[in-house]
C-alpha positions, 0 to 999 in steps of 0.5 A, spaced: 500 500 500 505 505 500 506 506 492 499 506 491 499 513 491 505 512 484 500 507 481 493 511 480 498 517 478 500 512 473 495 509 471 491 517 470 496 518 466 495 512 462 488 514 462 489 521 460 494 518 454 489 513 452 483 518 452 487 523 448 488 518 443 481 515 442 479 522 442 483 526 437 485 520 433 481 514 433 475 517 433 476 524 432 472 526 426 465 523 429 468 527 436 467 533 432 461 533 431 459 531 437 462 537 440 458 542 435 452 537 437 454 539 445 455 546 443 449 548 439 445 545 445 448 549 450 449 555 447 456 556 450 463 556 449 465 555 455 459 550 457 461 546 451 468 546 454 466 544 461 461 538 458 468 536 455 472 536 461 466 532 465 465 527 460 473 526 460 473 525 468 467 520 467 473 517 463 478 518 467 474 515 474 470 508 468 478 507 468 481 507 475 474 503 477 476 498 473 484 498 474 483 498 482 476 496 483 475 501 487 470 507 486 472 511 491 480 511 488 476 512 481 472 519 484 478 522 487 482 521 480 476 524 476 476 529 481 483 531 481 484 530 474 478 535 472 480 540 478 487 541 474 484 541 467 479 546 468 484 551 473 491 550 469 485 552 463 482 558 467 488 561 470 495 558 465 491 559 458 497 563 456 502 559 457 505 555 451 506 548 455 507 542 450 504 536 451 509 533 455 510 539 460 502 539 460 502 530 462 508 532 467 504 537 470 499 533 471 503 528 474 506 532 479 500 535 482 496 527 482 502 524 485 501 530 491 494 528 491 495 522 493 500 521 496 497 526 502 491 520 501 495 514 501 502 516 502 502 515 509 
């Protein structure tokens, strides 16, 4: 149990990669159009957006479940990993961070997360 904490942050990351990799590659035409259903629906950038960062979280939190079949391990990875998206989006969007810099930075802040949780 002491490296539980590296695990999720692994396997979030993981996730993450595979999800940017259904999403923009496997099935981006049809994600496309989804997201200008979604936005004619809601009739807001931001709305449309924030639908994108949710469904990207229940994603995130399918995956964990299934990996450690735990929920409470999936909630709080879906959870923190929609809490950075969204703040390193609302508050860092001038800032030119490449892909890598963005997954490291992910990683970092979910490694503190769940270090605080089951780090001790």
């Amino acid at each position: 149990m002491e490296l539980l904490w590296f695990y999720i942050a692994i396997v979030l990351a993981i996730s993450d990669t595979i999800h940017s990799h259904i999403v923009w590659k496997l099935f981006k035409n049809f994600y496309i159009i989804f997201g200008g259903i979604v936005h004619n629906s809601v009739e807001s950038n931001i709305t449309a957006w924030f639908i994108h960062e949710l469904l990207e979280a229940v994603f995130h939190f399918l995956v964990l479940s299934i990996v450690f079949l735990n929920l409470e391990i999936g909630i709080l990875g879906a959870f923190i990993h929609l809490v950075i998206d969204v703040c390193h989006t609302l508050f860092f969007r001038d800032s030119n961070m490449n892909e890598l810099e963005h997954r490291a930075l992910h990683f970092i802040i979910e490694s503190l997360f769940f270090m605080a949780i089951y780090g001790f």
